[in-house]
N, CA, C and O atoms as a GROMACS GRO file, in nm:
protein
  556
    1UNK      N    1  -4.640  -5.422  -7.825
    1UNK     CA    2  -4.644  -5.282  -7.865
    1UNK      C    3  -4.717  -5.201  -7.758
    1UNK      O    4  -4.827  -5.240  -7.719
    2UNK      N    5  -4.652  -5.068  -7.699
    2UNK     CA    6  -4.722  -4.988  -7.626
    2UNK      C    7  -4.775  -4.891  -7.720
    2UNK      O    8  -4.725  -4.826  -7.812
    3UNK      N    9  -4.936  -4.904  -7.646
    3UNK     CA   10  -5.037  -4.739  -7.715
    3UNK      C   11  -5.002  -4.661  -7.698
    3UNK      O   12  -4.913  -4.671  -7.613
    4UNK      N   13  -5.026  -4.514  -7.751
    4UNK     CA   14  -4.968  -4.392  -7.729
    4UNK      C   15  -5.053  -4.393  -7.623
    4UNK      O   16  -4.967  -4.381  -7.536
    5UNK      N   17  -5.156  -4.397  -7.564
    5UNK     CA   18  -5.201  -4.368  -7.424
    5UNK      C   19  -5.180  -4.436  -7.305
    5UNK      O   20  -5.242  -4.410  -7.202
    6UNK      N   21  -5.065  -4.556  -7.319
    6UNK     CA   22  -4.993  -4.614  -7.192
    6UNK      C   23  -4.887  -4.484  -7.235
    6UNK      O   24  -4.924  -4.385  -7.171
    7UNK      N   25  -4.784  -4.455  -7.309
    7UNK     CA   26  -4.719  -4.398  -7.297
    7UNK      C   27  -4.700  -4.292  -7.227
    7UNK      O   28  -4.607  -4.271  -7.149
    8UNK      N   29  -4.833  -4.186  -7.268
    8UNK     CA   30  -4.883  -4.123  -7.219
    8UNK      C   31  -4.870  -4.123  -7.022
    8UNK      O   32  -4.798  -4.060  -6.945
    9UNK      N   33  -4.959  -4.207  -7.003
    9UNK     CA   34  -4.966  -4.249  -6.862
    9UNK      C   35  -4.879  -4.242  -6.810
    9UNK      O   36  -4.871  -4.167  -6.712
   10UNK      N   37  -4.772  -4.319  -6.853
   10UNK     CA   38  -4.640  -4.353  -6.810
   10UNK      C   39  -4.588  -4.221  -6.788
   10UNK      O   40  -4.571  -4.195  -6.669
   11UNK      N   41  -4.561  -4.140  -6.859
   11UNK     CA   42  -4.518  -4.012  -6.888
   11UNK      C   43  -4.596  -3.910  -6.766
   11UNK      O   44  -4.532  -3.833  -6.692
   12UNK      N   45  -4.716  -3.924  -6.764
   12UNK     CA   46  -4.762  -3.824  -6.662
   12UNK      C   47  -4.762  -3.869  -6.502
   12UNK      O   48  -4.785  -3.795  -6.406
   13UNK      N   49  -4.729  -4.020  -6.501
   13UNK     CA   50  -4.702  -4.035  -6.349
   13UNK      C   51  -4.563  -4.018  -6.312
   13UNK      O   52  -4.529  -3.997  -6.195
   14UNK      N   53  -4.451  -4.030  -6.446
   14UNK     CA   54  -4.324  -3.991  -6.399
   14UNK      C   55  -4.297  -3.844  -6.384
   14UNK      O   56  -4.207  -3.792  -6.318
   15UNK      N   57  -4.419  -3.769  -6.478
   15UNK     CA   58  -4.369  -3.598  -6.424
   15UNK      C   59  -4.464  -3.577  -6.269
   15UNK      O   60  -4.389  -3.540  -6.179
   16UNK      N   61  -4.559  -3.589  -6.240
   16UNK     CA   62  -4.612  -3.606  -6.127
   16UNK      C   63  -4.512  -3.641  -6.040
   16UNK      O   64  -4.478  -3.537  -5.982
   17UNK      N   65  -4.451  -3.728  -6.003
   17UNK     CA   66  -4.318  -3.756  -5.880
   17UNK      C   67  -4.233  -3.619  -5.937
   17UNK      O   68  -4.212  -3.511  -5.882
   18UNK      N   69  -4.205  -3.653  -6.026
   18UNK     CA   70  -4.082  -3.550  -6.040
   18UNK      C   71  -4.141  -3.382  -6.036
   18UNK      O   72  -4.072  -3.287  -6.002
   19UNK      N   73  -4.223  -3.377  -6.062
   19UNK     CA   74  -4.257  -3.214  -5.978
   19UNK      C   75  -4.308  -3.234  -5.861
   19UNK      O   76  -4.306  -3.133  -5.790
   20UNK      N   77  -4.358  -3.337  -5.808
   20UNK     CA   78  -4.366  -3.367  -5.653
   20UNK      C   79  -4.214  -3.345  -5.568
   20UNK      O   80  -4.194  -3.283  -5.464
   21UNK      N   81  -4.143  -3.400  -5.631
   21UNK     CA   82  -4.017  -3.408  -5.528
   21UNK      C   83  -3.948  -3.262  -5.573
   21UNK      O   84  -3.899  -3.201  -5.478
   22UNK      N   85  -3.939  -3.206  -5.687
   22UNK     CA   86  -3.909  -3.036  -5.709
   22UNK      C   87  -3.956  -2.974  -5.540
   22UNK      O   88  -3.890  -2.923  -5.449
   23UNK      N   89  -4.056  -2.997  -5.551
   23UNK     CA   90  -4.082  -2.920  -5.417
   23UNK      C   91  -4.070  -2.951  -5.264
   23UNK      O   92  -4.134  -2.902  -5.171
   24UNK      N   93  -3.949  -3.066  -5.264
   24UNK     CA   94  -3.942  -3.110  -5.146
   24UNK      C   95  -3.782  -3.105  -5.162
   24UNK      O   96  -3.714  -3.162  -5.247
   25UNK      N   97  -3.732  -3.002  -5.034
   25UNK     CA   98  -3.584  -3.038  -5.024
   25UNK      C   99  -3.514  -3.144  -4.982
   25UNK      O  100  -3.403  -3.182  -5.020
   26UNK      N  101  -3.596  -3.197  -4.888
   26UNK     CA  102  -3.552  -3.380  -4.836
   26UNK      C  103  -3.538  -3.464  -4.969
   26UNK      O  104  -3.473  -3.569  -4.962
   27UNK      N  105  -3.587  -3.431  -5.078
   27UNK     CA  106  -3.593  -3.551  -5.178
   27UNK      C  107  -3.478  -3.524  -5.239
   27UNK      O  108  -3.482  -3.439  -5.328
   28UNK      N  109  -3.390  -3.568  -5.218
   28UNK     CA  110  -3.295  -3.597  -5.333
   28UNK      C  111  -3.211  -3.672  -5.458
   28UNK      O  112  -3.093  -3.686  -5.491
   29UNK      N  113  -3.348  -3.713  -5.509
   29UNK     CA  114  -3.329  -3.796  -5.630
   29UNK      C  115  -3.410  -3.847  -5.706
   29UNK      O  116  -3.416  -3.967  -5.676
   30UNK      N  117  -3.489  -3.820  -5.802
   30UNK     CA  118  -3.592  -3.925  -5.860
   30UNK      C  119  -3.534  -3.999  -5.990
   30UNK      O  120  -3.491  -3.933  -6.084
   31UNK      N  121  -3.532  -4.152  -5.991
   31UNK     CA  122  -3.517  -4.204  -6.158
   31UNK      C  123  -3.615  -4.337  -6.190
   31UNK      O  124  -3.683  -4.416  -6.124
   32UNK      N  125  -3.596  -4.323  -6.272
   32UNK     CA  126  -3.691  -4.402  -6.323
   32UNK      C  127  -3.600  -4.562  -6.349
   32UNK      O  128  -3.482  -4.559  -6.385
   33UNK      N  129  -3.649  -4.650  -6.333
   33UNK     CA  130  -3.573  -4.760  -6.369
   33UNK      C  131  -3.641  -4.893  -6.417
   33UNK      O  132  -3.759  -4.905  -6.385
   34UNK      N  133  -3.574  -5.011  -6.500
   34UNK     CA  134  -3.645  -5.105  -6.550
   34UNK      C  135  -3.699  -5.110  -6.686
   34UNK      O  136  -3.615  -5.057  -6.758
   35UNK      N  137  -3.796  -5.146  -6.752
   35UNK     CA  138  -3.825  -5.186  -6.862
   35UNK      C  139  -3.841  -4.996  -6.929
   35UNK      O  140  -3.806  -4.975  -7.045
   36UNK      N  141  -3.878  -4.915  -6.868
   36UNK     CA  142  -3.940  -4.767  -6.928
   36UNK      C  143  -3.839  -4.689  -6.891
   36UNK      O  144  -3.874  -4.572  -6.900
   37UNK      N  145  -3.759  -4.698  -6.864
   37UNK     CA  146  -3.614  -4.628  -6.892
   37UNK      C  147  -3.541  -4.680  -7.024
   37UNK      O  148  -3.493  -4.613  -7.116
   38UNK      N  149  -3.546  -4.806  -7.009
   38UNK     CA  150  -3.464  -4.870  -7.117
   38UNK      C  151  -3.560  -4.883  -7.261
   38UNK      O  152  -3.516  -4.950  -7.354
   39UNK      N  153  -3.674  -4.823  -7.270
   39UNK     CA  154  -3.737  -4.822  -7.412
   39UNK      C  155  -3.813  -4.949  -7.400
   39UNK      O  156  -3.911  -4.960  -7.475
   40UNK      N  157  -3.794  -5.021  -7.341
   40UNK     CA  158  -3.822  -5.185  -7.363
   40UNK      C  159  -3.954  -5.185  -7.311
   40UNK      O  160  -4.021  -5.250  -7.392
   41UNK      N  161  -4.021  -5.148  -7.224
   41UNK     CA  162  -4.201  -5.140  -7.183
   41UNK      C  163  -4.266  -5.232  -7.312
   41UNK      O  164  -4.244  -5.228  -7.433
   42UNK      N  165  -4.353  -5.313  -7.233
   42UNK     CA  166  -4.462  -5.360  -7.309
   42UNK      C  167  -4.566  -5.289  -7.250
   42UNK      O  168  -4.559  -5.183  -7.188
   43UNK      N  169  -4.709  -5.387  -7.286
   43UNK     CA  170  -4.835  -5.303  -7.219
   43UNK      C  171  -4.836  -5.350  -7.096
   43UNK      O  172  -4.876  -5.274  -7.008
   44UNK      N  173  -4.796  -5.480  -7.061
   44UNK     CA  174  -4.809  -5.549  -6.903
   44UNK      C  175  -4.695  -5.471  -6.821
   44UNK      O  176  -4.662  -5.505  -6.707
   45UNK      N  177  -4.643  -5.373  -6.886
   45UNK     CA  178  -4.465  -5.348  -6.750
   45UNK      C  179  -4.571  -5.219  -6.683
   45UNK      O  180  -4.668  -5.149  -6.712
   46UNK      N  181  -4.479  -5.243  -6.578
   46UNK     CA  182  -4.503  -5.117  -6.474
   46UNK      C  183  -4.384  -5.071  -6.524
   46UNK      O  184  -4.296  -5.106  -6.602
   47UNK      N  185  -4.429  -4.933  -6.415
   47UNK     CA  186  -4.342  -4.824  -6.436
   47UNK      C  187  -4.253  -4.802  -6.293
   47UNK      O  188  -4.304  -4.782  -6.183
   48UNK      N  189  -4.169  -4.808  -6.308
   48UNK     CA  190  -4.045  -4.840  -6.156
   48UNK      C  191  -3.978  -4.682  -6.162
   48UNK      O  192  -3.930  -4.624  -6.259
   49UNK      N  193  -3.996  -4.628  -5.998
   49UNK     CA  194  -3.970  -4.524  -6.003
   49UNK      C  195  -3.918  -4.511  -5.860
   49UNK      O  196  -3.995  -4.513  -5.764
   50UNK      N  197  -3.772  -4.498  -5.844
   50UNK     CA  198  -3.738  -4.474  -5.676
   50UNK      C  199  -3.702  -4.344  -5.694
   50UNK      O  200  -3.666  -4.281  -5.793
   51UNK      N  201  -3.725  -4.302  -5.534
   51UNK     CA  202  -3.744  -4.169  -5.484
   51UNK      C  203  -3.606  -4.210  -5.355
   51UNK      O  204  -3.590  -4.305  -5.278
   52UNK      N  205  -3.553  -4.123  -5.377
   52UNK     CA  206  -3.420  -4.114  -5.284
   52UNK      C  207  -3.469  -3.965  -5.204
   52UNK      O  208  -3.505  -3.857  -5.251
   53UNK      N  209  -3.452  -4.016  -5.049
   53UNK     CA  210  -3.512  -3.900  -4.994
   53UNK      C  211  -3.475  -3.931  -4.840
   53UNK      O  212  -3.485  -4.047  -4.801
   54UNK      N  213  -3.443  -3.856  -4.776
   54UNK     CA  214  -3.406  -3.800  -4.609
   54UNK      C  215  -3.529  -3.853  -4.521
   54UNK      O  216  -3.527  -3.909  -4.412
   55UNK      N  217  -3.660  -3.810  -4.624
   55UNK     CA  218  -3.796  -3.908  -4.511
   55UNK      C  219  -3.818  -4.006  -4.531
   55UNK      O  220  -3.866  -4.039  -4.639
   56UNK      N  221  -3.791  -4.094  -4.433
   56UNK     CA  222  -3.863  -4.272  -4.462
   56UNK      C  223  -4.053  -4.234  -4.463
   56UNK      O  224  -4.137  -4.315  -4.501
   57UNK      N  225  -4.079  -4.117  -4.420
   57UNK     CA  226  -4.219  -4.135  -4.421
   57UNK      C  227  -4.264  -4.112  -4.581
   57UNK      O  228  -4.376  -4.061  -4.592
   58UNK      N  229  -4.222  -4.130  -4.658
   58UNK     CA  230  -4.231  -4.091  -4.780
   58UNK      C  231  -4.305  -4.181  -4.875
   58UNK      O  232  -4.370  -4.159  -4.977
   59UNK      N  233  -4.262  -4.329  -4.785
   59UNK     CA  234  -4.275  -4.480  -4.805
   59UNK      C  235  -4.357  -4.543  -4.745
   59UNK      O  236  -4.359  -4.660  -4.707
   60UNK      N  237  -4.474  -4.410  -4.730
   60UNK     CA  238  -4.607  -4.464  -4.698
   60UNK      C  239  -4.700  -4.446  -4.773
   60UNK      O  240  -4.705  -4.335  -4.827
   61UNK      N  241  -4.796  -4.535  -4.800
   61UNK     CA  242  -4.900  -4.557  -4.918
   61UNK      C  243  -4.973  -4.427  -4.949
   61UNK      O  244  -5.018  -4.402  -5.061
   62UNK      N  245  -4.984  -4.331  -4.824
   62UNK     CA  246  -5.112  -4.231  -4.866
   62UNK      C  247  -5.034  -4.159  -4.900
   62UNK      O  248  -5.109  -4.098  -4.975
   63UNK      N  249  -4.912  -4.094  -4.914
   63UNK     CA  250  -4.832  -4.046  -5.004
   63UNK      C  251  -4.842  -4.041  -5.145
   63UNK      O  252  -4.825  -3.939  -5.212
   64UNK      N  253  -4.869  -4.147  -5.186
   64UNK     CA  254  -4.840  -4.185  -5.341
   64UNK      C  255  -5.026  -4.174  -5.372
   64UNK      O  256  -5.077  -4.092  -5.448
   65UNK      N  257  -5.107  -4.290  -5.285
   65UNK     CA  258  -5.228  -4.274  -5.364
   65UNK      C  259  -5.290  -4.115  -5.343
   65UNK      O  260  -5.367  -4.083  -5.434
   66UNK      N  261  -5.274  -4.036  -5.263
   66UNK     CA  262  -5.277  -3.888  -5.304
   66UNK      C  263  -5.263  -3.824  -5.400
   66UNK      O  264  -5.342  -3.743  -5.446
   67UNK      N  265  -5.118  -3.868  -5.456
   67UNK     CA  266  -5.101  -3.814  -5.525
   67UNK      C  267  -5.116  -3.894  -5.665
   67UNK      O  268  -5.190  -3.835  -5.745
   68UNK      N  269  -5.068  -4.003  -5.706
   68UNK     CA  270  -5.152  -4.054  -5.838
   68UNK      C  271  -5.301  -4.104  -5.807
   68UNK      O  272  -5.380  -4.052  -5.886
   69UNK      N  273  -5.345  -4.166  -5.741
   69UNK     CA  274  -5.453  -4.197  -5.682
   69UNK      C  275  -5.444  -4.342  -5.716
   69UNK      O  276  -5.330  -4.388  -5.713
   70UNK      N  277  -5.549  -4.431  -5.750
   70UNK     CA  278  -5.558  -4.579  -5.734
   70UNK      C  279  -5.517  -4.664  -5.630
   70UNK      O  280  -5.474  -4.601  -5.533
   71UNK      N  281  -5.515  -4.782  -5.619
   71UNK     CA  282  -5.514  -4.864  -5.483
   71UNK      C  283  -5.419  -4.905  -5.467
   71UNK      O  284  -5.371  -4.958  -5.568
   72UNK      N  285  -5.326  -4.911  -5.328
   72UNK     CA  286  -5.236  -4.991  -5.344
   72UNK      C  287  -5.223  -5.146  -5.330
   72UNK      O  288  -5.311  -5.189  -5.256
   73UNK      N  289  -5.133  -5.253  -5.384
   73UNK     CA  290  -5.173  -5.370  -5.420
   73UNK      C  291  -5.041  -5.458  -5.360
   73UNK      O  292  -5.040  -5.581  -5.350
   74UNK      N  293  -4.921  -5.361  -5.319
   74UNK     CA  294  -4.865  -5.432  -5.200
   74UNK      C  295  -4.744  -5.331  -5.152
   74UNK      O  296  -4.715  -5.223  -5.202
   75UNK      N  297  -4.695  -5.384  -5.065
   75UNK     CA  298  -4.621  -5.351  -5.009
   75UNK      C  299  -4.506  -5.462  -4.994
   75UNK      O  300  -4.520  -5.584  -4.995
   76UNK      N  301  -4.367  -5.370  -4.978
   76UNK     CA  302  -4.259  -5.447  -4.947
   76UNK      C  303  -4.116  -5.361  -4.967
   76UNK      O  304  -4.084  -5.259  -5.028
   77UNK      N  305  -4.043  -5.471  -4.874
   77UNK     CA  306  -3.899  -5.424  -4.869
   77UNK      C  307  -3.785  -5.467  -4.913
   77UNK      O  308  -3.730  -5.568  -4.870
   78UNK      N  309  -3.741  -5.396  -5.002
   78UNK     CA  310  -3.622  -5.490  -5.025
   78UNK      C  311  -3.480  -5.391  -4.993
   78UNK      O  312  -3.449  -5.278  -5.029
   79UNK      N  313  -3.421  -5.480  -4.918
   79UNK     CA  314  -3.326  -5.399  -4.854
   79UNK      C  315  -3.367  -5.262  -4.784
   79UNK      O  316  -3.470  -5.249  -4.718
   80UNK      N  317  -3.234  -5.119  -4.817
   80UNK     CA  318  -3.281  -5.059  -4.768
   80UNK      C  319  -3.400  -4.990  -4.832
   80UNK      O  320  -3.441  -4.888  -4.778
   81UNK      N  321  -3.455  -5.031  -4.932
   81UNK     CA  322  -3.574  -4.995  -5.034
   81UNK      C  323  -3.694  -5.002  -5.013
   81UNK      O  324  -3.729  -5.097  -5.083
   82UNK      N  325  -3.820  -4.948  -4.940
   82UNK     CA  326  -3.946  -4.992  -4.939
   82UNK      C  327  -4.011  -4.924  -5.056
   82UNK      O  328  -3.976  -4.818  -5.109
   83UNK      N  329  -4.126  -5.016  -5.092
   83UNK     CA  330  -4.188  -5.040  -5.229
   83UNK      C  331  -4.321  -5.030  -5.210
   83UNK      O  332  -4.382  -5.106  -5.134
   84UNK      N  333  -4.376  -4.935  -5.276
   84UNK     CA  334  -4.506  -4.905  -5.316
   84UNK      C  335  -4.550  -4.916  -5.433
   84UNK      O  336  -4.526  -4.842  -5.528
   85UNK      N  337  -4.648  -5.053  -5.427
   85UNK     CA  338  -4.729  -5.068  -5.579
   85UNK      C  339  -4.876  -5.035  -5.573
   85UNK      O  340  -4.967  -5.068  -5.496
   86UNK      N  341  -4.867  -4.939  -5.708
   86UNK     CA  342  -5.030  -4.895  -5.690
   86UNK      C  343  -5.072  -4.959  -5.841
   86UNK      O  344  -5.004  -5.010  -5.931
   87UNK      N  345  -5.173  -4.940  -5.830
   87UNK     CA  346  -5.293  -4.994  -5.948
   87UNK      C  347  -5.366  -4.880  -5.998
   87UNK      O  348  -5.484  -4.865  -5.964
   88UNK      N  349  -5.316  -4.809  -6.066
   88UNK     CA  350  -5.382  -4.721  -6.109
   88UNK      C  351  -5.515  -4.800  -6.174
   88UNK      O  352  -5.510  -4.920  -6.198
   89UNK      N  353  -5.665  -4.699  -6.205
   89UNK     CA  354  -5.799  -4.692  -6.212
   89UNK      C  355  -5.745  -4.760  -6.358
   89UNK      O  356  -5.802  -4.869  -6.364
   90UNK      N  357  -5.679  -4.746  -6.451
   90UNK     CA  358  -5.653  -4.776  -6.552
   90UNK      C  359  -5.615  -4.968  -6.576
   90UNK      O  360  -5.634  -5.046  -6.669
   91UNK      N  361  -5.574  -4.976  -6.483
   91UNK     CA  362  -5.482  -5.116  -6.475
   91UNK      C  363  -5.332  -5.084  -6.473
   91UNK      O  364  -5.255  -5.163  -6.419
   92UNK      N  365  -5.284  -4.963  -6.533
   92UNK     CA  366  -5.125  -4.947  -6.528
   92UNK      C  367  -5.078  -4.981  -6.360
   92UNK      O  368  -5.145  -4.933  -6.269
   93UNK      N  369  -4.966  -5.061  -6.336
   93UNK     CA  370  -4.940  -5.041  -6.239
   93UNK      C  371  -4.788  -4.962  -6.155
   93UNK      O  372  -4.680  -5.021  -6.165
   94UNK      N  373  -4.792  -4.907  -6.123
   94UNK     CA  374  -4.667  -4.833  -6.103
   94UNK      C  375  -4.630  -4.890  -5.912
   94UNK      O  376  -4.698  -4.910  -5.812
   95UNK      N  377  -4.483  -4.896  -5.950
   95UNK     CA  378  -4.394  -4.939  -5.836
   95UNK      C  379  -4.275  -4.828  -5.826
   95UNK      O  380  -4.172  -4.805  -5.890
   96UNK      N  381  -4.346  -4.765  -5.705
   96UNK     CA  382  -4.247  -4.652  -5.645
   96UNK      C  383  -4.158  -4.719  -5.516
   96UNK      O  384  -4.210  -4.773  -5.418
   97UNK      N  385  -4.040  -4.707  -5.535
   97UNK     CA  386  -3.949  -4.762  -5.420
   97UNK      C  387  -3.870  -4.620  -5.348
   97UNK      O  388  -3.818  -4.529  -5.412
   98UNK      N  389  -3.876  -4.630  -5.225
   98UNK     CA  390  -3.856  -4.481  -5.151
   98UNK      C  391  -3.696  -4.539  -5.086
   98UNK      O  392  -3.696  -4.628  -5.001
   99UNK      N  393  -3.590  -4.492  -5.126
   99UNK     CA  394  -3.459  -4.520  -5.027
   99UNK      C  395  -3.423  -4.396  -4.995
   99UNK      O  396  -3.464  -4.281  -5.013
  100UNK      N  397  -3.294  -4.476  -4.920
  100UNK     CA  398  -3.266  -4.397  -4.812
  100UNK      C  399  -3.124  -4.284  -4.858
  100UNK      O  400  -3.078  -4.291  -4.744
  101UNK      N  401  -3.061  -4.226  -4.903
  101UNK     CA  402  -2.965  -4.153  -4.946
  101UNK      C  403  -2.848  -4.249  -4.983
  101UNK      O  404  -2.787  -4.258  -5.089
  102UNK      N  405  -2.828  -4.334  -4.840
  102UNK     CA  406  -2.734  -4.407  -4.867
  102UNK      C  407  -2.735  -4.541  -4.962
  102UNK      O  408  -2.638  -4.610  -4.993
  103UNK      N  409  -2.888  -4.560  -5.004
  103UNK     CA  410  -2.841  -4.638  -5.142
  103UNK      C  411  -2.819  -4.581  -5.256
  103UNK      O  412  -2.825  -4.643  -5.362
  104UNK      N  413  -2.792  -4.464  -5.248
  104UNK     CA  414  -2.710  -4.420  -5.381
  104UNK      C  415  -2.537  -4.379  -5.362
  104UNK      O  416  -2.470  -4.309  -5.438
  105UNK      N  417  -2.498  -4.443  -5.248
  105UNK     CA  418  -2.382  -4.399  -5.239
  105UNK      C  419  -2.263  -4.459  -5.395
  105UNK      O  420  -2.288  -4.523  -5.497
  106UNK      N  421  -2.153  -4.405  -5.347
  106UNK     CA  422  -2.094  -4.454  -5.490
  106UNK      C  423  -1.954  -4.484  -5.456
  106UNK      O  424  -1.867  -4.480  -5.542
  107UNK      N  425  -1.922  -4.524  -5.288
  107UNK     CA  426  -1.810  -4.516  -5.253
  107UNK      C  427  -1.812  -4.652  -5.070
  107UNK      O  428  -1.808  -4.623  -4.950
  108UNK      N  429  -1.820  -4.776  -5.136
  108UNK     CA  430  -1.840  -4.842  -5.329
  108UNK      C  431  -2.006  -4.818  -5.327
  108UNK      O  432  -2.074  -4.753  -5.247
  109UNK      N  433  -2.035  -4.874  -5.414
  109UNK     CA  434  -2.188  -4.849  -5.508
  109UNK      C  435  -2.247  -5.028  -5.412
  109UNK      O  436  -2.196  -5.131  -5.368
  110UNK      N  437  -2.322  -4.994  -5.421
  110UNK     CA  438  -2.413  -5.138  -5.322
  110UNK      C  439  -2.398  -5.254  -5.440
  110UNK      O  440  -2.354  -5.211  -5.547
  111UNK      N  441  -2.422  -5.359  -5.436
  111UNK     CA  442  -2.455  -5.470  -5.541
  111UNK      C  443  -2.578  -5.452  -5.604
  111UNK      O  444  -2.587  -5.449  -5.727
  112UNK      N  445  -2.704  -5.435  -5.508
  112UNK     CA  446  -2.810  -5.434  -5.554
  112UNK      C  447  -2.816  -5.298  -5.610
  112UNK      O  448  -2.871  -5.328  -5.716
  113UNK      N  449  -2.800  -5.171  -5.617
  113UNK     CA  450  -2.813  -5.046  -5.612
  113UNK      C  451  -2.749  -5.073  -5.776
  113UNK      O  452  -2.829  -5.080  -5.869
  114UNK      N  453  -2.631  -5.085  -5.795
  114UNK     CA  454  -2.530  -5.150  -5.886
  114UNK      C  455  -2.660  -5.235  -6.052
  114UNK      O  456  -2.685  -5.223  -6.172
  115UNK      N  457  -2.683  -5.285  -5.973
  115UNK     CA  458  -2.748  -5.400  -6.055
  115UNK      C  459  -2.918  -5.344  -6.129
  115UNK      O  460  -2.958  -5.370  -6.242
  116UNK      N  461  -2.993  -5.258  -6.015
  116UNK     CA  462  -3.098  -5.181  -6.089
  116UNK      C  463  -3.076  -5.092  -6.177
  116UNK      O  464  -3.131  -5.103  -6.287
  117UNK      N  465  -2.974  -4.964  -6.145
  117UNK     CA  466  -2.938  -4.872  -6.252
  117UNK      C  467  -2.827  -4.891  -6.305
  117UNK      O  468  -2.765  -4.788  -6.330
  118UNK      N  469  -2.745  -5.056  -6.351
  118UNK     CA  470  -2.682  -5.111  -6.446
  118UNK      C  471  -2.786  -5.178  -6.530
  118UNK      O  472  -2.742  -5.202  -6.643
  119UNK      N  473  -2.872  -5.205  -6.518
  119UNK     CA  474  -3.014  -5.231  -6.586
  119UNK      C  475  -3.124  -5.146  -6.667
  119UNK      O  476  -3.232  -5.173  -6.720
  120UNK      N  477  -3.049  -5.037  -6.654
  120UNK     CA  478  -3.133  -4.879  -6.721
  120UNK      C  479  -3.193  -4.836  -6.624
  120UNK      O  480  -3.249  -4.885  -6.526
  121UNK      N  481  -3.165  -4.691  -6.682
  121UNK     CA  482  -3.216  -4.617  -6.572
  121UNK      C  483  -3.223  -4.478  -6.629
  121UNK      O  484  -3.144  -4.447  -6.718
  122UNK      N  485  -3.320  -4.385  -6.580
  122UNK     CA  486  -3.285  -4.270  -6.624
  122UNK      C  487  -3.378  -4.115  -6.547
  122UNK      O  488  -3.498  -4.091  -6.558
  123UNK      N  489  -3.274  -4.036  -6.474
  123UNK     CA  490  -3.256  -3.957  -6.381
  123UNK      C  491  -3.367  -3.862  -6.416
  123UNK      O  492  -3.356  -3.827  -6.534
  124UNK      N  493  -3.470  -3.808  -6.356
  124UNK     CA  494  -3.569  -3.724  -6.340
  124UNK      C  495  -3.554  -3.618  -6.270
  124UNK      O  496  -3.569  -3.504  -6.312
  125UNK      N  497  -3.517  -3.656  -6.135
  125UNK     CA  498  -3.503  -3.535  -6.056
  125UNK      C  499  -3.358  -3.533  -5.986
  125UNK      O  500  -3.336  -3.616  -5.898
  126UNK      N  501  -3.261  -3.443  -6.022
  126UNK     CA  502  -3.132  -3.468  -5.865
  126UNK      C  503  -3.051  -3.383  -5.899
  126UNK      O  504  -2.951  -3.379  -5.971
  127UNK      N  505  -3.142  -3.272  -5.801
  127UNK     CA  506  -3.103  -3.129  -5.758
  127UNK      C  507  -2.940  -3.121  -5.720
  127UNK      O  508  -2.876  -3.025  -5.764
  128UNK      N  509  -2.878  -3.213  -5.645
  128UNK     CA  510  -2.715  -3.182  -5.587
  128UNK      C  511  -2.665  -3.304  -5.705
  128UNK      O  512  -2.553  -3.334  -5.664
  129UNK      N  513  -2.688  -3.376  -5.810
  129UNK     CA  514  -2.631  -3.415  -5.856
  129UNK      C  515  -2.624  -3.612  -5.827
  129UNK      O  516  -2.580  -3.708  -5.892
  130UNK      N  517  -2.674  -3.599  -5.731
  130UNK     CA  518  -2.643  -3.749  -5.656
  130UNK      C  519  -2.659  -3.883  -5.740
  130UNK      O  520  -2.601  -3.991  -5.729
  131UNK      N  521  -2.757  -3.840  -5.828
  131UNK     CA  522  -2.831  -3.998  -5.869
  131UNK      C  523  -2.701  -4.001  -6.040
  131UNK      O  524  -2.675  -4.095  -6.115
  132UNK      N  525  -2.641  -3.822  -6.043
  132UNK     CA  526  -2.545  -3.832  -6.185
  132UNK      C  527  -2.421  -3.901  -6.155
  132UNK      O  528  -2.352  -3.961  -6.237
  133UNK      N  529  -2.391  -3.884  -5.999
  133UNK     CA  530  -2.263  -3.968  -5.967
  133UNK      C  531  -2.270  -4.061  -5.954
  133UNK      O  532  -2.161  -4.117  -5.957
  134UNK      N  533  -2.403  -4.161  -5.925
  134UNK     CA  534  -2.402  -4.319  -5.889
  134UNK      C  535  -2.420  -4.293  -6.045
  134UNK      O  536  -2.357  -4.387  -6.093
  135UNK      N  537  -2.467  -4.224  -6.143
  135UNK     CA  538  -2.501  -4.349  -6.261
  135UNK      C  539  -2.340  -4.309  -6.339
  135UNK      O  540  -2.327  -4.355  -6.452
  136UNK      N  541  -2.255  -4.251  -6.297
  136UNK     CA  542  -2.124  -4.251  -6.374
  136UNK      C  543  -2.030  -4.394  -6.296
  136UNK      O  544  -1.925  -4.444  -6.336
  137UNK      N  545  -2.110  -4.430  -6.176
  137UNK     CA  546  -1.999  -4.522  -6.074
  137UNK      C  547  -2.098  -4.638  -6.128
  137UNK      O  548  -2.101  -4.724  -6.041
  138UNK      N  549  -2.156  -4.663  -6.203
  138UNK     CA  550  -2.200  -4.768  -6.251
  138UNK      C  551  -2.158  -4.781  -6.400
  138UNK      O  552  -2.161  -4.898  -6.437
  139UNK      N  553  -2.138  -4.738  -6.446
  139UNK     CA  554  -2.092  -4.739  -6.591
  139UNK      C  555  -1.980  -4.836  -6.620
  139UNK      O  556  -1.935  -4.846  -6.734
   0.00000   0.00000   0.00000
């Protein structure tokens, strides 16, 4: 069972990105994906959040602990995806993955790309629409 104050949490680091990237025209896409899209969160899940965006510099740590703050606890790449996990002061840990435009293409849709937001997912920020056409080319 999640507390109303993970929920909470959860909730204010996903509007945090998503009015973060409101104000950036390079960003074009925020969703949320994994266990807290799909309802399913326990108290141990992070919160999975890729940022589709024009800057690879985006997918650097002082980016994120700026802006949520807490430590980061690793780094990594998967594919064209680099991954930022922080530890929030709380213990929540949130995993922001920064790609590149072209993993949301939909013509065809990647395997892996395919396989995260065929897994739940659900769209926060995407100003031209982008992240509504990969999640209709996944359906």
């Amino acid at each position: 069972m999640v507390t109303a104050e993970r929920v909470r949490e959860a909730r204010s680091v996903i509007g945090a990105v998503a009015g973060w990237a409101a104000g950036r025209p390079d960003v074009r896409g925020v969703v949320v994906v994994g266990s807290w899209a799909r309802d399913a969160a326990r108290m141990d899940s992070d919160v999975d959040v890729v940022v589709v965006a024009d800057n690879p510099g985006y997918a650097e740590p002082d980016v994120w602990t700026g802006l949520l703050g807490g430590e980061v606890i690793r780094l990594a790449e998967w594919g064209p995806l680099r991954e930022v996990r922080l530890r929030c002061p709380s213990g929540f840990e949130v995993e922001l993955g920064v790609a590149p435009v072209s993993w949301a293409a939909i013509d065809p849709v990647d395997p892996g790309t395919r396989r995260v937001i065929s897994d739940g997912h659900q769209v926060v920020h995407d100003p031209a629409g982008l992240l509504a056409a990969l999640s209709a080319a996944c359906r």
